[in-house]
C-alpha positions in Angstrom: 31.0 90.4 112.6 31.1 91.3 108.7 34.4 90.1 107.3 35.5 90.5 103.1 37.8 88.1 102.0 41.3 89.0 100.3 40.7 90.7 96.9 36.9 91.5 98.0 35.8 95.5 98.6 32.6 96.7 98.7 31.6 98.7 95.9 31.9 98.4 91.9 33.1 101.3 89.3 31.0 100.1 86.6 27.4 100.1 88.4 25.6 102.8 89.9 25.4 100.5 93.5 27.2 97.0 93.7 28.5 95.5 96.7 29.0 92.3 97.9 29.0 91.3 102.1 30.0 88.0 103.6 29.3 87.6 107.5 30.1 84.5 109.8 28.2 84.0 112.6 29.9 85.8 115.8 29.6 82.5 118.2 32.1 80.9 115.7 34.6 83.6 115.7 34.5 83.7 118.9 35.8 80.6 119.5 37.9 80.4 116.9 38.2 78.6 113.2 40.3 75.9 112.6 42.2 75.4 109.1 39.5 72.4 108.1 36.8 75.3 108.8 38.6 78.2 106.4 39.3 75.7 104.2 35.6 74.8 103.4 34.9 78.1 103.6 37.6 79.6 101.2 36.4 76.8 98.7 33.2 77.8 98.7 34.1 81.4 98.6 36.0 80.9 95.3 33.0 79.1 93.8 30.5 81.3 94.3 31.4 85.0 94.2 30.4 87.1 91.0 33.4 86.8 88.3 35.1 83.5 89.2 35.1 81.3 85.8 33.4 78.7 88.2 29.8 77.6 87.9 27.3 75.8 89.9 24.0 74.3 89.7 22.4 76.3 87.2 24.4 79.5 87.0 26.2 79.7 84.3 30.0 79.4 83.7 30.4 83.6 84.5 28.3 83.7 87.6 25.7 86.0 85.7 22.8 83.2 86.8 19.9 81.3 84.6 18.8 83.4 81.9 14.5 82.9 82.0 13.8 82.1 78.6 10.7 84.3 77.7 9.6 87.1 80.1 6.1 86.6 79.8 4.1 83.5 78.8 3.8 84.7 75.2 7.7 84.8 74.6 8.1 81.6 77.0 6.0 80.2 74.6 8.3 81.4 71.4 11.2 80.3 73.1 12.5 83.3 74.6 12.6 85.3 70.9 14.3 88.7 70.7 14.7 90.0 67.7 11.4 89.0 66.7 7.8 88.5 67.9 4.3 89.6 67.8 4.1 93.4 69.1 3.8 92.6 72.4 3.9 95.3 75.0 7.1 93.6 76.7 9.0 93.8 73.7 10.5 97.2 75.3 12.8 94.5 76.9 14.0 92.8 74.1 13.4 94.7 70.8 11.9 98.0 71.5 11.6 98.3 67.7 8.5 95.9 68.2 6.0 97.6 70.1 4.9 99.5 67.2 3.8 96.2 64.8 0.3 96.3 66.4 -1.6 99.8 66.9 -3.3 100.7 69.9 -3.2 100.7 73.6 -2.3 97.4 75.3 -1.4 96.1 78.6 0.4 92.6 79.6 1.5 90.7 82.6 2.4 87.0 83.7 3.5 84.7 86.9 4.5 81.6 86.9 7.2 79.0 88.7 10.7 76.8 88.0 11.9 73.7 88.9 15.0 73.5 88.6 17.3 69.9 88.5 21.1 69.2 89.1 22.1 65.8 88.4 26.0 64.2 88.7 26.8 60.9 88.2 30.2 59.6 90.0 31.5 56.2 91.4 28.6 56.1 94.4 25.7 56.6 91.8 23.3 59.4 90.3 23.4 62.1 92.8 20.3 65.2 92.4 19.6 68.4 93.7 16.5 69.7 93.4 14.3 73.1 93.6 11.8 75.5 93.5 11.8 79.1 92.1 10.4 82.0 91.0 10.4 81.8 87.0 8.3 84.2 85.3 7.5 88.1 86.6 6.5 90.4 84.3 4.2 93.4 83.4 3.9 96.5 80.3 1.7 98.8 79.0 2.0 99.9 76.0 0.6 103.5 74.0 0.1 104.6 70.6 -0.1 108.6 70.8 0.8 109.0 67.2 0.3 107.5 63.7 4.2 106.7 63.7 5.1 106.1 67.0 4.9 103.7 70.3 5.6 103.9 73.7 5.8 101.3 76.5 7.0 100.2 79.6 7.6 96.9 81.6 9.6 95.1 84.1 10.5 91.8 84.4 12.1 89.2 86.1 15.6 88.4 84.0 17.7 86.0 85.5 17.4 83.3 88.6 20.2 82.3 90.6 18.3 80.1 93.4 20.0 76.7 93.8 18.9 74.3 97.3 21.9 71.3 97.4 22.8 69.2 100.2 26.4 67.1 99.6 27.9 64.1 102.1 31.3 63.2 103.0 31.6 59.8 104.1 34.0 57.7 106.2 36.1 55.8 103.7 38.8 54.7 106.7 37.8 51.1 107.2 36.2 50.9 111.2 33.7 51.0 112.7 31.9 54.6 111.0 33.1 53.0 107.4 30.5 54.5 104.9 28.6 56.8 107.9 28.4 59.9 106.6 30.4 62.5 108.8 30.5 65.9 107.1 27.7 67.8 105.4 27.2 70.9 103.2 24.3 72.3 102.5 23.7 75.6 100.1 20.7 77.7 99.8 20.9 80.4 97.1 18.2 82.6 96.3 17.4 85.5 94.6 18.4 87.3 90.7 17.8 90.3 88.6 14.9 92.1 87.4 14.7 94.8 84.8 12.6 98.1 84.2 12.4 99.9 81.2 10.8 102.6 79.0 11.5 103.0 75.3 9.7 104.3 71.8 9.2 102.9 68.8 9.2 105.0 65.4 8.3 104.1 61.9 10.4 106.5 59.5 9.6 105.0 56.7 6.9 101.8 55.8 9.7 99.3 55.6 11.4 99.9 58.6 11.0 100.5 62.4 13.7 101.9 64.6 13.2 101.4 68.8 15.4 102.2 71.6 14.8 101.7 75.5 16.9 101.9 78.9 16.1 101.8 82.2 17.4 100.1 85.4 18.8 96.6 86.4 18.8 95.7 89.9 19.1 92.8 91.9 20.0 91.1 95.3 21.2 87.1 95.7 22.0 85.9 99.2 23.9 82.4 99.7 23.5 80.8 103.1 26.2 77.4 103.4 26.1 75.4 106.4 29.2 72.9 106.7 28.1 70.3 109.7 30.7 67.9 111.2 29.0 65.1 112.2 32.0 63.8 114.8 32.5 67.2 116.1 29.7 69.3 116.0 32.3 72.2 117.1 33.5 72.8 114.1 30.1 73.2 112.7 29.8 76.6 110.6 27.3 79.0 109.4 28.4 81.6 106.9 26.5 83.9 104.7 27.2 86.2 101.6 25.7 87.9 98.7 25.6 91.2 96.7 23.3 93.5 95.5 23.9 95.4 92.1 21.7 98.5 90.4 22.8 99.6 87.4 21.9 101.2 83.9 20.9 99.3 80.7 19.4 99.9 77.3 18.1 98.2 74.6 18.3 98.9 70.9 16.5 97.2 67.8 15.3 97.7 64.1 12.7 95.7 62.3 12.0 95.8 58.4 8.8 94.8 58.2 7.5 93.3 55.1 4.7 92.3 53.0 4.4 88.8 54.7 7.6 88.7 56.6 9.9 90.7 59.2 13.7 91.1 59.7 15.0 92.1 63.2 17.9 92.8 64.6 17.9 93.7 68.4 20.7 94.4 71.0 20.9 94.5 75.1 23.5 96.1 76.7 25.9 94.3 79.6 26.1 95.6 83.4 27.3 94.2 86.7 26.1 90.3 86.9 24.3 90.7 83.3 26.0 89.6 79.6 25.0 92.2 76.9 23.8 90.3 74.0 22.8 90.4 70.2 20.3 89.2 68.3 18.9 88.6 64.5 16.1 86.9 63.0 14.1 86.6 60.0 9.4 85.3 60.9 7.5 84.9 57.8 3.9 85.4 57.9 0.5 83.8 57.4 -2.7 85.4 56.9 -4.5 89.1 56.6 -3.7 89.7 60.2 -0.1 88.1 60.1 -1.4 86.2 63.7 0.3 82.9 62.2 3.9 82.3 61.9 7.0 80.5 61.5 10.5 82.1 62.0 14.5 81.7 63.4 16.8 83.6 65.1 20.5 83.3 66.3 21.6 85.2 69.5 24.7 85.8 70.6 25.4 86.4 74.1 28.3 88.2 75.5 29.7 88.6 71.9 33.6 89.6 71.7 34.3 87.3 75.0 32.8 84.5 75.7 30.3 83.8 71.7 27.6 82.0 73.5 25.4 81.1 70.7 21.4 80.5 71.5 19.3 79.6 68.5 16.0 79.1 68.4 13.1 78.3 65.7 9.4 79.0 66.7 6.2 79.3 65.1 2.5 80.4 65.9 -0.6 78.8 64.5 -4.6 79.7 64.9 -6.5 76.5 64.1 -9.8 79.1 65.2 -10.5 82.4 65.6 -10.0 82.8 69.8 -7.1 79.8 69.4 -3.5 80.0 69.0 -1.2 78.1 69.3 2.8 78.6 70.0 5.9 76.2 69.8 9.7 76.9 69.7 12.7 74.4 69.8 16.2 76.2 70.7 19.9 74.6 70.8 22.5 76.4 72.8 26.2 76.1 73.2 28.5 78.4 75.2 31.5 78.5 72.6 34.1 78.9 75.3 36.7 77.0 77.3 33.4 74.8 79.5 32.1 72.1 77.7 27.7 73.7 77.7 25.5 72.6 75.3 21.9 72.4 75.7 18.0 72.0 73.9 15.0 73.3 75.3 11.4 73.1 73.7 8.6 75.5 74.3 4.8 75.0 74.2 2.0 77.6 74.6 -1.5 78.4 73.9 -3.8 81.7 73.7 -7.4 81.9 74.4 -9.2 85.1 73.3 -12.1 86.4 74.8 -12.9 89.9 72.8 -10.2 92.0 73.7 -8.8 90.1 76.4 -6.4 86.9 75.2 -5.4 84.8 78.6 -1.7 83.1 77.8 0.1 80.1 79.2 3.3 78.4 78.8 5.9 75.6 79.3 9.2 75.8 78.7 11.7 72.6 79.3 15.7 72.8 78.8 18.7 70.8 79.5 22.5 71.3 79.6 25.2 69.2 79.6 28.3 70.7 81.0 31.7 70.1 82.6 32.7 71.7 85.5 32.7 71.5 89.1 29.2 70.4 91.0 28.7 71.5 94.5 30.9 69.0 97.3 32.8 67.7 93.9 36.7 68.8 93.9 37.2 67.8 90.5 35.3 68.3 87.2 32.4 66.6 86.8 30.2 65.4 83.4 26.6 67.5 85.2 23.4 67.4 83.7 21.0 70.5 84.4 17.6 70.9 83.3 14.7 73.5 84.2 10.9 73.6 83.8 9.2 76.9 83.7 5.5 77.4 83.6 4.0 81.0 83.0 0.0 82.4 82.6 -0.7 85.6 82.1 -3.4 88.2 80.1 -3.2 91.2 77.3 -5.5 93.2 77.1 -6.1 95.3 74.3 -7.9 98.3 75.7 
């Protein structure tokens, strides 16, 4: 039996295909929920579907999921940069504008994984959730069929919404089952949004490249909660919802590129699940080939509503030839009515072999945030952190 709660229909006005489902399994139905049952489920309900102001685990406070910080293992290792970077075939996702800084033909890709860490601290001790998840997806090709322009394409993996928690209620009535535990919930949320896009960029003039891009952004997450009573197993419940969202996106940037430096400025628009965002930087350059670097950049993230601020300072060094080097340090706060702050630091490294250059990254952040942990009824101090490794190869054919 599919069921929608109150205020719930399928469907969206401002995708091209969103819906959400929630089923319960028919065995329960059958015989029959009782108020403790709904209850749990109308809790969890309320602080998981798309919207609420609610967060959990590593979503964030708008239910729009982790943001992966770099799509590829170059931009991991940059700390997630936007507005700026290196030419890079995947810059079609962040600032088109980019793909024409280095001429020719090029192709990218890169895999890696997350781990991914909730930790609350209350009156019983340090409780943790941990888990495993996809982190970095991401390929692009990019062309040069003209002296002033670039095309590309690439898809990516954008944001991550898994979570895997497990919370106990134990007896506090004085007896016999004092301190036994005699409820559980457990969570299991997988799944998140990927992007693919095509875009140009032209060069109207020598001090200044324009790009644009759109594309699709689609997406499925799935929550499974189990809710187990350990005195009577009757009232145990299996219930199961999710959504699935496709809609249009586009990206805009311009870069004024300069004599040993580059200005950027580069924009992503918002859809279903997703926060549109802005953002601006300044890289200054070292060398003939401009391969070394240091650079900032302040992003913005759904500017107008909720000024989450993300900035981040990275640099690029070659100590040889076929070696480079890559490094970023961000700082994030959310700006809004949820205490969110965060670091994160980036390393990566670049090993060229003629044309081909194989790339890998790690990329470590934490948050600390008030709000309401999963099993907690009341806000909670939480401390969230993530570790995301990425390899991957360009090839400049």
């Amino acid at each position: 039996m599919n069921v929608l709660p109150a205020g719930f229909t399928a469907g969206s006005s401002s995708a091209l295909d969103s819906s959400v489902y929630v089923s319960i399994v028919p065995e329960l139905m059958e015989q029959g929920i009782t108020m403790k049952i709904l209850s749990n489920m109308i809790w969890l309900l309320l602080l998981f579907f798309p919207g609420m102001v609610l967060a959990f685990g590593y979503d964030d406070a708008h239910g729009n999921g982790t943001s992966i910080p770099g799509f590829n293992a170059v931009s991991l290792g940059l700390g997630g940069a936007r507005a700026i970077g290196f030419g890079d075939a995947l810059s079609v996702l962040t600032n088109p504008a980019e793909i024409y800084r280095i001429p020719g033909t090029s192709f990218t890709m890169s895999i890696g994984p997350a781990v991914l860490m909730e930790t609350v601290e209350d009156s019983t001790g340090i409780n943790k959730n941990n888990w495993i998840a996809l982190g970095n997806l991401s390929a692009a090709m990019k062309f040069q069929p003209g002296s002033r322009l670039a095309i590309a394409a690439g898809i990516a993996r954008i944001t991550d919404y898994s979570f895997d928690g497990i919370y106990h209620v134990r007896d506090e009535t004085p007896g016999p089952n004092y301190g036994n535990v005699i409820e559980t919930m457990e969570l299991t949320v997988t799944g998140g949004l990927h992007e693919a896009a095509a875009g140009f960029s032209w060069r109207p003039a020598a001090w200044m490249n324009v790009g644009f891009s759109g594309g699709l952004r689609f997406g499925q997450v799935d929550f499974d909660s189990t809710y187990m009573d350990r005195m009577d197993p009757e009232n145990d419940t299996l219930i199961s919802w999710g959504w699935d969202s496709r809609s249009f996106c586009w990206h805009a940037g311009i870069i004024f590129p300069l004599s040993l430096a580059s200005l950027g400025v580069s924009w992503a628009s918002p859809s279903d699940h997703y926060d549109g965002r802005i953002a601006a930087g300044a890289i200054l350059y070292t060398g003939e080939f401009k391969q070394g670097a240091i650079g900032g950049e302040v992003e913005i993230i759904d500017p107008g509503d909720a000024n989450a601020l993300q900035a981040r300072i990275m640099g690029q060094f070659h100590p040889a030839g076929s070696l480079t080097f890559r490094g970023a340090f961000s700082f994030s706060d959310r700006g809004d009515e949820i205490k969110r702050q965060g670091i994160g630091i980036a390393l990566g490294v670049g090993i060229a072999f003629g044309k081909l250059t194989l790339n890998s990254a790690y990329s470590w952040s934490s948050v600390d945030r008030g709000g309401i942990a999963f099993g907690y009824t009341e806000s909670e101090d939480i401390k969230l952190s993530s570790s995301i490794l990425s390899v991957g190869l360009n090839w400049n054919i």
